[in-house]
N, C-alpha and C positions, 0 to 999 in steps of 0.2 A: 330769719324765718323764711324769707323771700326767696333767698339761697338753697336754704334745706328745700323746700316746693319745688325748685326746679329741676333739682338735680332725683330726686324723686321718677321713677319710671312707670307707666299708669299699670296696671295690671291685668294682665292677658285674659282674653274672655274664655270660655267652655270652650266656644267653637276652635278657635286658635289653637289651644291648650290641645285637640281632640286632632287636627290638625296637625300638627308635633309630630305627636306621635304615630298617625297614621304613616308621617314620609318614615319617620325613622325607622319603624317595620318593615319602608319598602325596603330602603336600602339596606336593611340587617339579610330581606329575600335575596335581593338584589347579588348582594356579595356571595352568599352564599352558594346560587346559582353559579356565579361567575368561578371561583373556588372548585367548587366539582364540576365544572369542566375544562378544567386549568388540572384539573387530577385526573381527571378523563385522556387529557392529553400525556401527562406523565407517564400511566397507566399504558398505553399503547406504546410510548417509546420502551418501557423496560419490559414488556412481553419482545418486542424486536430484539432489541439484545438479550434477552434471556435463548429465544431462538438459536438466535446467529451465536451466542456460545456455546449451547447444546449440539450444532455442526461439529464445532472443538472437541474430539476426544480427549481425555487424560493419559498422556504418551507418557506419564509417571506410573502407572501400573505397567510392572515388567508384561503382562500378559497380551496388554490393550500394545504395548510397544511392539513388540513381534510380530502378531498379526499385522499392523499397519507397513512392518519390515518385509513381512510376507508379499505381501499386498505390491506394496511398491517394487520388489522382484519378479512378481507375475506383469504388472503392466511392463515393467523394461524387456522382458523378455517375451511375452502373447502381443503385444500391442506396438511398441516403437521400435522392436530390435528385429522382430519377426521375418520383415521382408528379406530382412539382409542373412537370416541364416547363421546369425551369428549369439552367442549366451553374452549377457550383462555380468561383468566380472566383479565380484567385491573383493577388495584385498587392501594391503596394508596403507593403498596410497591414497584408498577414496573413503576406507571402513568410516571413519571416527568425522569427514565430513559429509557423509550420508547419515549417520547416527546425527549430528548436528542440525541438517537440512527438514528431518524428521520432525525433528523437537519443535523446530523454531517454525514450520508452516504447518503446524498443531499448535501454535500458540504457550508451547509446553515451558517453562521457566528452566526447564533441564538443559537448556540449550545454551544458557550462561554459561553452563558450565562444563561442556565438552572442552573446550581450550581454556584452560586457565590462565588467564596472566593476557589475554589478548580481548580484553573488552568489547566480547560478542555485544549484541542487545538484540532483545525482540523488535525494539521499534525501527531498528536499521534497515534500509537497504541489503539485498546480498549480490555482492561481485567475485566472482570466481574468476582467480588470477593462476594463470600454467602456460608453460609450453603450448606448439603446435602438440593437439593429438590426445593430450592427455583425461581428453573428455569432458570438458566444460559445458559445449554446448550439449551433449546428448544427455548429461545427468539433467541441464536444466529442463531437458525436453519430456525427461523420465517424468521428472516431478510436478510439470504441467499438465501430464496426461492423468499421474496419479490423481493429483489435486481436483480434476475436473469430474474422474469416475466417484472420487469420493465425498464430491460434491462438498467443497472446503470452501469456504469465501476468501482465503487467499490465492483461487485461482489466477494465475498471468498468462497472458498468452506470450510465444516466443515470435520474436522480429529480427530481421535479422540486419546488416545495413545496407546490403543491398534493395531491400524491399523497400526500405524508410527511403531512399535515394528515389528508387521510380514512383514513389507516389510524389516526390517531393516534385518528380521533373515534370509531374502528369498534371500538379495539383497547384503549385508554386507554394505548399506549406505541409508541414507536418500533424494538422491538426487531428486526426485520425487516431493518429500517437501520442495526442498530448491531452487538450481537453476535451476534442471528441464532442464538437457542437455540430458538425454536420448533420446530425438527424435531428436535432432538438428545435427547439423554438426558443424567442429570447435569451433569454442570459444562462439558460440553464445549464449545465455541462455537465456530463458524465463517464469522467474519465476512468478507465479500468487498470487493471496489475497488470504490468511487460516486464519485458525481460528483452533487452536490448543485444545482441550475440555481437562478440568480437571488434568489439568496439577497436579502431587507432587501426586495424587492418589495412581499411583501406586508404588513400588518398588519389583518387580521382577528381576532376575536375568538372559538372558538369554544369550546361548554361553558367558558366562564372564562379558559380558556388563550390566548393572541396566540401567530401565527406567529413573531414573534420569540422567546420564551421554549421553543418547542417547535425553532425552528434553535438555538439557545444550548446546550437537552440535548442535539439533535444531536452536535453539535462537542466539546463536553466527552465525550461517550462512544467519537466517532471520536477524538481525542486518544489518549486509552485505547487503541485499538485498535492506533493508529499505533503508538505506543509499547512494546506488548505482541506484539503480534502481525504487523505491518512491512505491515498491508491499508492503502490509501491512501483518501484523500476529497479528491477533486478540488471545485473551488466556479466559480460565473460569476456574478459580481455586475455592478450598475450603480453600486454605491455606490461611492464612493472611499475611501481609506484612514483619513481623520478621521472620516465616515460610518459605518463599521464599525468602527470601537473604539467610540462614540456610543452607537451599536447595543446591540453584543453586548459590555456591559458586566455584571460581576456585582452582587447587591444591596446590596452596599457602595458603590456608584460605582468602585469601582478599574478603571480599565481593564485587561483583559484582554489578557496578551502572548502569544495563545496564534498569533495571526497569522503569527508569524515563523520557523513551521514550513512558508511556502507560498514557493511561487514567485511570484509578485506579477506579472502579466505584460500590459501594456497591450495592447487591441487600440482603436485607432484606425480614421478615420472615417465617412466618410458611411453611411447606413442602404440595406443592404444587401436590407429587403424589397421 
C-alpha cells in the first residue's frame, strides 16, 4: 500500500491544467507564424525563378527559333561587324553550331541534340576549338552582344588573355575574372559569365609568371565558381585537345581532367579574315 501511495502522482490543479494549455496554444501560434514565413520565404524564391525563366524563351517553337535566328544576324551584322564593313556569313561550317549555340544560351533542351553521339549538355561549359581565323572569337562576341540586347541571364562578357595578363601585372591577381570581391564587402562574391578568348596562344613571360600558369589559376578558380555558384566560363582555343591537357597540366605532370566540364565544339574551315 505504502508503494502504491508513492508511486501515485498528486493531481494537477485548474490553474496548472489552464496553464497547459495556454503554452501549448502559444506554441501551435508560434509555429504557425514561423511556417508562413518560412513559406513567405519560399514564395519569393520561386517568383525569382519563375522571372528568370520567363527571360528563357521556347527556341522549340519553329517560330520563336527564327526570330531569335533573326535577331542574332541583325546584332552580328548592325552591332559587332559594322565598323569593319564587312556581312556575318552563315554556312555549312558554322550553320548547325550557331543552331547549337542558340538552343543551348536559351536554355532550350534541343540543343542535345544538334550533334548526336557527342554528349552536348546544358549545364557545360562551351569551348570553341578551330584553326586561326575561323571565327571563334567573333561568334563568341556575336553572342555576347546578342545575349545582352536580349537581356538573357546567360550573359558573359568576352576577355581576352592579353587583358587577364595586364590586370594581372597591374593587380598581382586575377580576381576581377574570378570571384570578383573587389567591390563587395566580407565574403560575399559575385562572380559573373566569361568567356575566356584563345586561350594556349600565348606564352610570355611576365614579372616571373607565363600566361599559361596565370590561364591554369584562371580555370581552377572558374571551376570553383562553376561549381559553387552555377556562373559559366566559356573558352576559344587553337589548340586541340592533346595540346591542352600538355598545356594546362598540374606540377605533378598529372594531367588535368578538369576539361570534361565543357562542351568541346569544333568550328571548321577556311580563315574567315
Amino acid at each position: 500500500m505504502e508503494q502504491t501511495k508513492q508511486n501515485e502522482q498528486p493531481s494537477k490543479t485548474a490553474e496548472e491544467l489552464e496553464a497547459e494549455k495556454k503554452k501549448a496554444e502559444q506554441e501551435k501560434a508560434l509555429a504557425r507564424m514561423h511556417i508562413s514565413t518560412l513559406n513567405q520565404f519560399v514564395e519569393r524564391a520561386w517568383k525569382k525563378m519563375q522571372q528568370e525563366k520567363e527571360k528563357s524563351q521556347d527556341l522549340s517553337i519553329k517560330d520563336v527559333f527564327n526570330a531569335h535566328a533573326k535577331t542574332l544576324l541583325w546584332v552580328a551584322n548592325n552591332v559587332v561587324l559594322a565598323h569593319q564593313r564587312r556581312k556575318f556569313v552563315v554556312d555549312d561550317n558554322n550553320r548547325d553550331v550557331i543552331r547549337f549555340l542558340l538552343y543551348y544560351f536559351n536554355g532550350c533542351p534541343l540543343a542535345e541534340e544538334v550533334f548526336p553521339g557527342r554528349g552536348y549538355k546544358l549545364h557545360k561549359h562551351i569551348m570553341l576549338q578551330g584553326a586561326v581565323g575561323t571565327g571563334k572569337t567573333l561568334l563568341m562576341q556575336v553572342f555576347s552582344e546578342y545575349l545582352r540586347i536580349t537581356e538573357n541571364p546567360r550573359f558573359f562578357h568576352n576577355l581576352s588573355v592579353t587583358q587577364m595578363v595586364n590586370y594581372y601585372t597591374l593587380h598581382n591577381n586575377l580576381d576581377r575574372y574570378t570571384f570578383n570581391e573587389e567591390e563587395n564587402k566580407g565574403f560575399k562574391c559575385e562572380p559573373v559569365n566569361i568567356c575566356l578568348n584563345d586561350i594556349g596562344v600565348q606564352s610570355t613571360r611576365f614579372y616571373g609568371t607565363d600566361t599559361e600558369t596565370l590561364t591554369n589559376e584562371f580555370l581552377h578558380a572558374r571551376n570553383e565558381i562553376w561549381t559553387q555558384y552555377h556562373k559559366m566560363a566559356h573558352l576559344t582555343t587553337n589548340l586541340t585537345n592533346e595540346q591542352l591537357r600538355q598545356k594546362y597540366k598540374d606540377g605533378f605532370g598529372r594531367l588535368l581532367d578538369r576539361f570534361k566540364t565543357y562542351n568541346i565544339i569544333p568550328l571548321t574551315g577556311d580563315s574567315r579574315r
